[in-house]
RONU-939808 format. One line per field, with one value per residue (C-alpha): x, y, z; residue number from 1. Coordinates in nm, 2 decimals, decimal comma. Each point is the difference from the previous one (the first is absolute). Last residue first. Example, Ala and Ser with C-alpha at 12.3 -4.5 7.8 and 13.67 -1.06 7.14 Angstrom:
RONU-939808
px <- (1,37|-0,14)
py <- (-0,11|-0,34)
pz <- (0,71|0,07)
pos <- (2|1)
END
This chain:
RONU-939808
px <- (0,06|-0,33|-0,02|0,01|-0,30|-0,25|-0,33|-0,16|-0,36|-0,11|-0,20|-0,16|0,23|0,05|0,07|0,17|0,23|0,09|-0,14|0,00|-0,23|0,15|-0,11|0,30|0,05|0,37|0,09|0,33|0,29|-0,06|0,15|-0,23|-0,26|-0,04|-0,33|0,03|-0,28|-0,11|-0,04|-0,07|0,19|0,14|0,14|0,12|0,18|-0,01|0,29|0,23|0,26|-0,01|0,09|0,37|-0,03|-0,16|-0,30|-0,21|-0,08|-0,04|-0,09|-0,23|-0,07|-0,17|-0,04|-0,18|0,06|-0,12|0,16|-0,13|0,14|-0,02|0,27|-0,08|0,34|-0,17|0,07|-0,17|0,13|-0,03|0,06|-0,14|-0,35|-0,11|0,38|-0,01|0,17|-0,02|0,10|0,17|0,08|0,20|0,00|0,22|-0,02|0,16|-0,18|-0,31|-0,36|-0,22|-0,04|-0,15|-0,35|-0,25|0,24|-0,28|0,18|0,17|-0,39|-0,11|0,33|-0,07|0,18|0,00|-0,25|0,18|0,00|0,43|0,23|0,30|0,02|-0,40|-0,06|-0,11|0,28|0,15|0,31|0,07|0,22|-0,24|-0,06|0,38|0,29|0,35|0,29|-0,05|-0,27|-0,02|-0,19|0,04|-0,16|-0,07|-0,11|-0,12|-0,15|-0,10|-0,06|-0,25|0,05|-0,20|0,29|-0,04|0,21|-0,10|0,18|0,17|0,21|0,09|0,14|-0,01|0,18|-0,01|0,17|-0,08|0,24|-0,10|0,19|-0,09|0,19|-0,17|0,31|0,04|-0,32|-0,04|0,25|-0,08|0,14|-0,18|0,17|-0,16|0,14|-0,14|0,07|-0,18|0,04|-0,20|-0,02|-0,06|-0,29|-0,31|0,01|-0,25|0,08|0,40|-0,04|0,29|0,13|0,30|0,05|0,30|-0,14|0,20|-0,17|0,20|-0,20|0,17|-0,27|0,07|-0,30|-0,27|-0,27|-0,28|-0,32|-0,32|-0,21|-0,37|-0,13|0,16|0,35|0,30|0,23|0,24|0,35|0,17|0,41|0,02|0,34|0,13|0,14|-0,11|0,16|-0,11|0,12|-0,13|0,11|0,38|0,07|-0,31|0,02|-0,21|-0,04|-0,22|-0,13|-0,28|-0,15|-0,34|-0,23|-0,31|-0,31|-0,21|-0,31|-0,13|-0,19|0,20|-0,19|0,01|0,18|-0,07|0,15|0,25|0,29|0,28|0,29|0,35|0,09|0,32|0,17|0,34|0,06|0,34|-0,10|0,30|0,08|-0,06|-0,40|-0,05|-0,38|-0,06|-0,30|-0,14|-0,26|-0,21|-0,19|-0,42|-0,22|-0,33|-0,14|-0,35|-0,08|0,23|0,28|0,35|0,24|0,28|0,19|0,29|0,12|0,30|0,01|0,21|-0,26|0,01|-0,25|-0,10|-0,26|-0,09|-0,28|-0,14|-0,25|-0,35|-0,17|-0,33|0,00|-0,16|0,06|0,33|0,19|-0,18|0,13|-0,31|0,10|-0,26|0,12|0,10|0,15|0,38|-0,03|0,20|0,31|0,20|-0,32|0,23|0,22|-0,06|0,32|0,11|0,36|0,18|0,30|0,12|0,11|0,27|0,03|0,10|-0,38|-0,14|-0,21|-0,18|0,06|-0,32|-0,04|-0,33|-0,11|-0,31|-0,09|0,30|0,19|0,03|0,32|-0,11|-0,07|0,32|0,19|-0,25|0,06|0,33|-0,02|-0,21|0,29|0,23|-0,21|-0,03|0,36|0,03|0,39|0,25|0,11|-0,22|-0,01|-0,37|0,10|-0,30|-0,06|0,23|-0,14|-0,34|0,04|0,29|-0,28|-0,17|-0,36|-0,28|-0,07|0,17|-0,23|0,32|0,25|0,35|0,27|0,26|0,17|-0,17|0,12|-0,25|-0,17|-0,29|-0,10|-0,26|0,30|0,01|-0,34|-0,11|0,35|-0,02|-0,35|0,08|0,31|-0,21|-0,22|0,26|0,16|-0,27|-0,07|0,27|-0,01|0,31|-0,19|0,12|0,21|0,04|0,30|0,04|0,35|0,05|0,30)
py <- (4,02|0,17|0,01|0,34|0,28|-0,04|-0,07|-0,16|-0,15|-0,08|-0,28|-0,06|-0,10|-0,33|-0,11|-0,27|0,23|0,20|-0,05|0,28|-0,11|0,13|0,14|0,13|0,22|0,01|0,24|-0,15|0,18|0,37|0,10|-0,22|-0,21|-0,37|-0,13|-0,15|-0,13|-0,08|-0,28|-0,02|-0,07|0,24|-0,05|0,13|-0,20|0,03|0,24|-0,11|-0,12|0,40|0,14|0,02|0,21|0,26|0,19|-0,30|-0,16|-0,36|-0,21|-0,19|0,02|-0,32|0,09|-0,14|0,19|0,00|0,15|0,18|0,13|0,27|0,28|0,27|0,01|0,12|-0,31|-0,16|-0,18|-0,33|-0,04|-0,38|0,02|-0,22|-0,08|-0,13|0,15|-0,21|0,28|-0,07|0,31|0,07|0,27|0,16|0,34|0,31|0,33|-0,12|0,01|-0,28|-0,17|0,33|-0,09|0,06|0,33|0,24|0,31|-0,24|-0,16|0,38|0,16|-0,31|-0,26|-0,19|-0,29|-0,35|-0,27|0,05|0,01|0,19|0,13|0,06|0,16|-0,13|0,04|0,30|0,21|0,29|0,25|0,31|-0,17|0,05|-0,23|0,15|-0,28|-0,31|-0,13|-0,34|-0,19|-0,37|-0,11|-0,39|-0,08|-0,28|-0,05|-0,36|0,01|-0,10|0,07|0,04|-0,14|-0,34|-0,19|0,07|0,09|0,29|0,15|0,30|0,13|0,29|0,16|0,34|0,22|0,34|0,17|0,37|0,17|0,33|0,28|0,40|0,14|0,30|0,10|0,17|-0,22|-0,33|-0,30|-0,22|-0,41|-0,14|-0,38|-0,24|-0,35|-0,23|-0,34|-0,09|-0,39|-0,12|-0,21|0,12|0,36|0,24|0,34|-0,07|-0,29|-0,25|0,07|-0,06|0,32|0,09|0,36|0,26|0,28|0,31|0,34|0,30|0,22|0,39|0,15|0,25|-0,10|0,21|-0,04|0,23|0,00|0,05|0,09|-0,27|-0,06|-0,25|0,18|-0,20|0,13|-0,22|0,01|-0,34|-0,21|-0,24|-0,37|-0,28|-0,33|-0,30|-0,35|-0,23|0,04|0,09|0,32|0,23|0,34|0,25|0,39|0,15|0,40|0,12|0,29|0,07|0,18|-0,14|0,16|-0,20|0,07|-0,15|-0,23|-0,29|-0,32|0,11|0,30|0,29|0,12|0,24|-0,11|0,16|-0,10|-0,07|-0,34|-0,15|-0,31|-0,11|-0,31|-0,19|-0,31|-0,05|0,43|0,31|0,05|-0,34|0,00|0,32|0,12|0,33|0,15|0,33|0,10|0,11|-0,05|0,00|-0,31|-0,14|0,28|0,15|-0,15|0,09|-0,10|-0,01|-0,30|-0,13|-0,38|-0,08|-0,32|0,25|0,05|0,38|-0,08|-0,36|0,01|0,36|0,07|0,36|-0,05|0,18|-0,12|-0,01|-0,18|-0,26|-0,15|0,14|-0,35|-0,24|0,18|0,08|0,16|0,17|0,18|0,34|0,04|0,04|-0,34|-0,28|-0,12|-0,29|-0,25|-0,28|-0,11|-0,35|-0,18|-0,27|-0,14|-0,16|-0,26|-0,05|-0,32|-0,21|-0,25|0,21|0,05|0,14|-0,13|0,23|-0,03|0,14|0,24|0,16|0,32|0,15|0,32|0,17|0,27|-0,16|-0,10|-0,28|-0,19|0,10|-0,20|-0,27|-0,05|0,02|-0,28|-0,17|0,01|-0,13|-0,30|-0,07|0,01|0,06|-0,14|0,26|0,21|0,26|0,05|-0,02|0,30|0,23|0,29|0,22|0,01|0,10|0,32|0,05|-0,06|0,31|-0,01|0,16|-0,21|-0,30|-0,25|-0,26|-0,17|-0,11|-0,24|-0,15|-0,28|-0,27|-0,39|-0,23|-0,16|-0,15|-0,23|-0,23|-0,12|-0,25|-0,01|0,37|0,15|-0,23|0,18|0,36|-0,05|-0,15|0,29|0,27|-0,19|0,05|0,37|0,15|0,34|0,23|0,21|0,37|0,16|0,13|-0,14|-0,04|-0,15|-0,06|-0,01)
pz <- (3,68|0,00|-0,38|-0,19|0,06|0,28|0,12|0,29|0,10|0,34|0,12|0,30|0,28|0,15|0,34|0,14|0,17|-0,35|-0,34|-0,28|-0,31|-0,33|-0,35|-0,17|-0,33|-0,19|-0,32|-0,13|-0,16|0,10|-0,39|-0,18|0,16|0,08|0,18|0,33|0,19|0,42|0,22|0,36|0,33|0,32|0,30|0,35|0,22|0,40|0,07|0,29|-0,23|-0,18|0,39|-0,08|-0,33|0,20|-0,06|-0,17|-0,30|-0,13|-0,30|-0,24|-0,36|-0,22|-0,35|-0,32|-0,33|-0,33|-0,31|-0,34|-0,24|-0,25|-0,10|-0,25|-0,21|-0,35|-0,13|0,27|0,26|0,21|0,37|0,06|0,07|0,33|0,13|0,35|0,28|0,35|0,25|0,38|0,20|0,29|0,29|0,24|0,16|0,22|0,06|0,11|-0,09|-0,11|0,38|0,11|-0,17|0,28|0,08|-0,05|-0,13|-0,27|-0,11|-0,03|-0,18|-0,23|-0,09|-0,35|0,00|0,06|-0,28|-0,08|0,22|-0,13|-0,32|-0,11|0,33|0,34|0,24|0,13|0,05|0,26|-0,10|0,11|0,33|0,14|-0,03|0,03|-0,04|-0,18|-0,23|-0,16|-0,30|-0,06|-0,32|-0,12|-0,35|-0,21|-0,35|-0,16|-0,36|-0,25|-0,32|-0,32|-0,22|0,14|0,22|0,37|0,32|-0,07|0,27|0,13|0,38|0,15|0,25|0,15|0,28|0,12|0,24|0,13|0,22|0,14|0,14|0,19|0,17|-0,22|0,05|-0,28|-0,24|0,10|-0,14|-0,13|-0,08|-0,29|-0,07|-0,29|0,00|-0,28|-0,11|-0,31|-0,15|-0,27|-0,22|-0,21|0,07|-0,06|-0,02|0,04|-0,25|0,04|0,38|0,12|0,23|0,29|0,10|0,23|0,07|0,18|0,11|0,15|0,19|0,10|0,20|0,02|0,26|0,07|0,34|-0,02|0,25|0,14|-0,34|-0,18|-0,16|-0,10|-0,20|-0,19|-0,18|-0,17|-0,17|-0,13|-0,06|-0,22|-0,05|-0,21|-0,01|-0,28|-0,02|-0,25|-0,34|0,13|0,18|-0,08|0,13|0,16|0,05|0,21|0,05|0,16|0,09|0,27|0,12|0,17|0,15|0,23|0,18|0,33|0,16|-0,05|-0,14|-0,37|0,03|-0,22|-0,31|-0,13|-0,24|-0,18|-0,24|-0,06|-0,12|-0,23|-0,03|-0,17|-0,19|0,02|-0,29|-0,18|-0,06|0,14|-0,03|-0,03|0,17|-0,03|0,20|0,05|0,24|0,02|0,26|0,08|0,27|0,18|0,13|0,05|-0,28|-0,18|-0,24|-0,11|-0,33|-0,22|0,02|-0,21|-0,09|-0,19|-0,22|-0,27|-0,23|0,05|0,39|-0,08|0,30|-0,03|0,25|-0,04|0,32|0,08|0,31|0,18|0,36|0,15|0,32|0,21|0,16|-0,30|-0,26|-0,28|-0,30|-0,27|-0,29|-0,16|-0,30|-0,10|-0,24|0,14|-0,12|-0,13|-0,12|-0,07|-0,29|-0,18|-0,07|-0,24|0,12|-0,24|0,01|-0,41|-0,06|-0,17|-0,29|-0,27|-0,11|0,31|0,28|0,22|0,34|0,19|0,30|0,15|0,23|0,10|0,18|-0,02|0,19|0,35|-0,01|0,16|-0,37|-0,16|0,30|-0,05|-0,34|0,05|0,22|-0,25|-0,25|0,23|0,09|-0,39|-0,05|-0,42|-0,07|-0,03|-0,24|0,20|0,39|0,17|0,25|-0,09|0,24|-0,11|-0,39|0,15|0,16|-0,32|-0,25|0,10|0,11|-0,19|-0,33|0,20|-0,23|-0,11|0,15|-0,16|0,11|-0,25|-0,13|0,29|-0,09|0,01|0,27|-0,09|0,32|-0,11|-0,23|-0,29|-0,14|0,14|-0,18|-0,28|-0,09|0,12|-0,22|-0,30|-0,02|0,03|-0,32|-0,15|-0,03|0,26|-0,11|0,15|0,24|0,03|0,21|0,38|0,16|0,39|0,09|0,38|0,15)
pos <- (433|432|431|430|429|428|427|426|425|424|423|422|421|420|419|418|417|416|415|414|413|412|411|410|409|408|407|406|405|404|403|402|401|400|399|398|397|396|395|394|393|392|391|390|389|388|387|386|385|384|383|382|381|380|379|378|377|376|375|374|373|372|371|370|369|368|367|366|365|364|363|362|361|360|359|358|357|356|355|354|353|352|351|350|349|348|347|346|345|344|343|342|341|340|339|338|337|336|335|334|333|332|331|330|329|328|327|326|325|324|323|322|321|320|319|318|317|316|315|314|313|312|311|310|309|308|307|306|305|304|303|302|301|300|299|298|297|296|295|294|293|292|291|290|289|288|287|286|285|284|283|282|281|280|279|278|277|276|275|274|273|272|271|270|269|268|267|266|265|264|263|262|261|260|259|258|257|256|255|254|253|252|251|250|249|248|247|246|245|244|243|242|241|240|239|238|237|236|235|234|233|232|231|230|229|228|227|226|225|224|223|222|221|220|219|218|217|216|215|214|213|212|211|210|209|208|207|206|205|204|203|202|201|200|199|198|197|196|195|194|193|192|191|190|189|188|187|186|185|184|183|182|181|180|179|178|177|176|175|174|173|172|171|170|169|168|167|166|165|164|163|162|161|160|159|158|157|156|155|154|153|152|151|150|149|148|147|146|145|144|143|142|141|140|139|138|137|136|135|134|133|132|131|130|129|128|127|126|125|124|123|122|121|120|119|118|117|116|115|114|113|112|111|110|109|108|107|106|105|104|103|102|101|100|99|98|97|96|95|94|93|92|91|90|89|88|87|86|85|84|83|82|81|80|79|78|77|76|75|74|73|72|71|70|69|68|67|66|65|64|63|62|61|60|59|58|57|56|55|54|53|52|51|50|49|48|47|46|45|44|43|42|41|40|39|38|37|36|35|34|33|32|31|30|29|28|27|26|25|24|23|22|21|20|19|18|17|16|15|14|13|12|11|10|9|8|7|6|5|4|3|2|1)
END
């Protein structure tokens, strides 16, 4: 079990000098034995949030690759903007393993800001975001907005709420906006509860339910669903750098079945799978890495217009404009509507800036991105081979930020039966895959 000590240096004067020396003359691996493990610059966060993520064992001798896979585990926590280790050499022949830490930006200040989503425009909101909600790597919401969207909730996460990583999840809010392609108005109610557990460092299940309420509305109709939906992910995840990963590999299932309450009749199915693949394909600490994803998405039972899904936003096919009620009501486009869909991504990701922090724990980076998108939709899963294939290529940036972990902005040409579109820019939080 790990041993984490917290005392001061013994001075190593010259003897420290001649071990560093004899260690590069003899070694270009020092690999001495690790008394201790101490980190330094939690101000906020409690050592424990830290303490079970380190494995590196002590009395032992310093593991290099173990100590960068804490790293890495500290690192997608998502509390700090910049992590580093170091074994520091002592006079009795062994070495301390430290980690130096620089805390992020944790919350936002309760004023109003801009937010643009790319399915209601821009809208004017005012959030309470606590990242590192009592130091305890917990995150709480407070928040609502006007504007291309109305609404308001509250959400909690706990990560290890009950023990070795079983984290519980927690949404209730409100939402009023209208359609993007749909002419109509939509209010939203909804709670939601999951809980999830790690088994292992790589396999993850998540299981919940959400109570929902949607009214779909205009002044010729008005349509409401209120139904019961158990939800089941199951992820199998390799990845390094969850926010920008340098090798890995993600595997994704998630399963949302709705079950009508009024009618009682009214089911749905949804299955959405994922996989993504990671590799680095250069040597240098400004990397370059090779990113890949395919995503089936499937819908069974009662289809109607209001759960119809589209291409031509920043997470499917990317280079299309969104749809309008106009382009939907004209059916020149119907080839980017459907309720079933496939579609795969290729992305070269090359480090510009590598994240760096301030003291202060203001992120900067920078990262460049080229993409190629392409895929198919239609109303029934059968009919996707009969789809000619729709595309999308451009490039686009990534610059780091604290608590939505990457801020993402695409510029993309959509091509489809030898034609191509003009461009069309997108914007998001977090990487597309």
């Amino acid at each position: 079990m790990t041993k984490f000590q917290f005392r001061k240096r013994p001075f190593t004067g010259l003897f420290l000098l001649y071990l560093l020396f004899l260690s590069s003359v003899l070694s270009q691996d020092f690999r001495p034995v690790i008394s201790s493990v101490e980190f330094s610059g939690n101000d906020k966060t409690r050592n424990y949030i830290i303490e079970r993520e380190i494995q590196h064992p002590v009395d032992v001798n310093l593991d290099s690759s173990l100590a960068k896979e804490d790293l890495y585990r500290l690192e997608n926590l998502g509390l700090f903007s910049e992590i580093t280790w170091q074994a520091i050499p002592l006079e009795n022949g062994t070495a301390i393993l430290e980690y130096r830490i620089i805390e992020s930006m944790q919350r936002t200040p309760p004023v109003p800001v801009p937010i643009y989503e790319e399915d209601t425009g821009w809208s004017l909101g005012g959030a309470w975001v606590i990242n590192n909600f009592r130091g305890r790597n917990q995150m709480l919401v407070l928040g609502g907005m006007v504007g291309g969207q109305n609404t308001y909730g509250i959400n909690f996460l706990d990560p290890w709420i009950f023990g070795n990583h079983v984290s519980v999840y927690t949404d209730i809010g409100k939402k009023l906006y209208s359609h993007n392609f749909l002419e109509m108005d939509v209010e939203v109610n909804s709670f939601q509860l999951t809980l999830g557990r790690w088994f292992g460092e790589t396999i993850k299940v998540s299981a919940g339910f959400e109570l929902e309420s949607k009214t779909f509305s205009n002044k010729n109709e008005t349509e409401s669903f209120y139904y019961f939906a158990p939800d089941l992910t199951l992820k199998y995840d390799t990845r390094d750098i969850y926010w920008n990963p340098g090798k890995g590999i993600l595997i994704s299932h998630y399963f949302y079945k709705m079950i009508g309450i009024d009618p009682s009749e009214y089911s749905l199915l949804i299955w959405r799978q994922s996989y993504s693949w990671f590799k680095k394909i250069n040597q240098s600490s400004k990397k370059l890495v090779l990113a890949l994803n395919t995503t089936f998405y499937g819908k069974w039972g009662d289809k109607q217009n209001v759960w119809l899904n589209y291409f031509g936003d920043s997470f499917t096919v990317r280079g299309w404009a969104l749809p309008t009620r106009d382009l939907f009501r004209s059916g020149e486009e119907s080839f980017r509507f459907g309720y079933e869909y496939v579609h795969g991504t290729i992305e070269l990701r090359k480090d510009i800036i590598p994240k760096y922090a301030t003291d202060y724990g203001v992120e900067f980076g920078l990262n460049l991105v080229g993409f190629i998108d392409a895929g198919v939709v239609a109303d029934d899963w059968n009919r996707l081979k009969n789809q000619i294939l729709m595309s999308g290529t451009g490039f686009g940036i990534r610059i780091p930020m604290p608590i939505v972990n990457v801020f993402r902005l695409d510029v993309g040409w959509g091509y489809r039966d030898g034609k191509f579109n003009s461009p069309s820019i997108h914007y998001g939080f977090e990487q597309k895959f």
